[in-house]
C-alpha positions in Angstrom: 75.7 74.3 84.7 73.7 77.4 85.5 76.2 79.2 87.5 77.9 79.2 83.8 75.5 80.7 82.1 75.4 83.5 85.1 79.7 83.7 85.6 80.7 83.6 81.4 78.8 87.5 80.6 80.3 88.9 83.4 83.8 87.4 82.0 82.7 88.8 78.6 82.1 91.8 79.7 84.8 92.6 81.8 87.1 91.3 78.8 86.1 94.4 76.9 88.4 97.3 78.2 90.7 98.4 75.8 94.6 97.9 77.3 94.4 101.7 77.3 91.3 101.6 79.7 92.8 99.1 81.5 96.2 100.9 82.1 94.3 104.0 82.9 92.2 102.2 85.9 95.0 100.6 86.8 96.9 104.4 87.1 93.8 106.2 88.8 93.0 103.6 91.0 94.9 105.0 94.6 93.1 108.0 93.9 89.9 106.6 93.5 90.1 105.0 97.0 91.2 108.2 98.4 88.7 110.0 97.4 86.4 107.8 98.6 88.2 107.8 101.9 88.0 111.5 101.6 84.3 111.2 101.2 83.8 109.3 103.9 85.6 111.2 106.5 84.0 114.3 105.4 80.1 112.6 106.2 81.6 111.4 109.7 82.5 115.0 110.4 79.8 116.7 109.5 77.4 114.0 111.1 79.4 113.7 114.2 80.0 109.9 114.1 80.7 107.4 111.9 78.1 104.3 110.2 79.5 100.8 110.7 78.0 97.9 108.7 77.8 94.8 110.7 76.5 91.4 109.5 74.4 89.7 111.7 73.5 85.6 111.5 70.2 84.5 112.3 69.2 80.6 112.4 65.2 80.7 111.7 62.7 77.3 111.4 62.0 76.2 108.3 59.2 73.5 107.3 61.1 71.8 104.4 59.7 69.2 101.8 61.2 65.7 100.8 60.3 63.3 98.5 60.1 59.2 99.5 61.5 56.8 97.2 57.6 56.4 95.9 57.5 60.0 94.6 55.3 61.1 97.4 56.2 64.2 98.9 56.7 64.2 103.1 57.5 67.6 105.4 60.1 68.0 108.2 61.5 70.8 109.9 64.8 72.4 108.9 66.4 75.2 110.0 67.9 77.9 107.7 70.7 80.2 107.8 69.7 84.1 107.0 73.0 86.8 107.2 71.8 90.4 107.0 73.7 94.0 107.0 73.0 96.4 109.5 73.9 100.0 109.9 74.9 101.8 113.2 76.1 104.8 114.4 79.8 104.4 116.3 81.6 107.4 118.2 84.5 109.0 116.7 87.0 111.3 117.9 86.6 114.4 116.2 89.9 115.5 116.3 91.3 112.4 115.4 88.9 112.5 112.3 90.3 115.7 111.5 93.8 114.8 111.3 92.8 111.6 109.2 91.2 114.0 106.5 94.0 116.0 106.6 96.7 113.0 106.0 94.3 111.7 103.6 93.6 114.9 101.8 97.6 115.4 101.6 98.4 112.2 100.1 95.9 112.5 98.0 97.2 115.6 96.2 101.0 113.4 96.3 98.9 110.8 94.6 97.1 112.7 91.6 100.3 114.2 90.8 101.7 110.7 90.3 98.2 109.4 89.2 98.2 112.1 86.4 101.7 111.3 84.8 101.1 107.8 84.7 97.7 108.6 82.6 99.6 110.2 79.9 102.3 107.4 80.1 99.5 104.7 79.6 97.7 106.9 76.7 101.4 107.2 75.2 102.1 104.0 74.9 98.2 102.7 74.0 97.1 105.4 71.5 94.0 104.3 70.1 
């Protein structure tokens, strides 16, 4: 029941863009991931290499607790299961790095164009 109470605000809240906001997110949202892209390339090249994320799986011993059938409470061992996010530097090839920013940057600008057209469609046609 609890994972109700935790699930239904996000719902509620998500539920309150306007159609116009939604169109609008909906329009913008190529470019948004390109410029993050963008971003992102940028900090490899001017660090040199890139950051990976990895998630790593350790297993660690665990003393749990247990209750008998006469309400007294009884100890074992149990293992449990921990998954953790690491950060590490990976080589890049700068050149290659450079061309990608330079794709990305010119699809970008092909984006907007169509990005910015399909703003003033969605505020056309929602007009609040």
């Amino acid at each position: 029941m609890r994972p109700a109470f935790i699930i239904l605000p996000v719902l509620a809240l998500a539920a309150c863009a306007t159609p116009r906001e939604e169109c609008i997110a909906d329009a913008t949202r190529d470019t948004k991931v390109l410029s993050n892209l963008i971003n992102e390339t940028q900090a490899n090249l001017a660090r040199g290499y890139a950051i990976e994320e990895r998630q790593d799986v350790r297993t660690l011993q665990r003393s749990c607790r247990g209750k008998n059938d006469d309400g007294s409470t009884f100890f074992f061992p149990c293992n449990e299961t921990e998954t953790f996010t690491t950060t590490v530097p990976v080589a890049i090839d700068l050149r290659a790095e450079e061309a990608k920013l330079e794709s990305l940057q010119e699809r970008f600008t092909l984006a907007q164009a169509s990005s910015d057209q399909a703003v003033l469609q969605c505020i056309a046609i929602h007009p609040e």
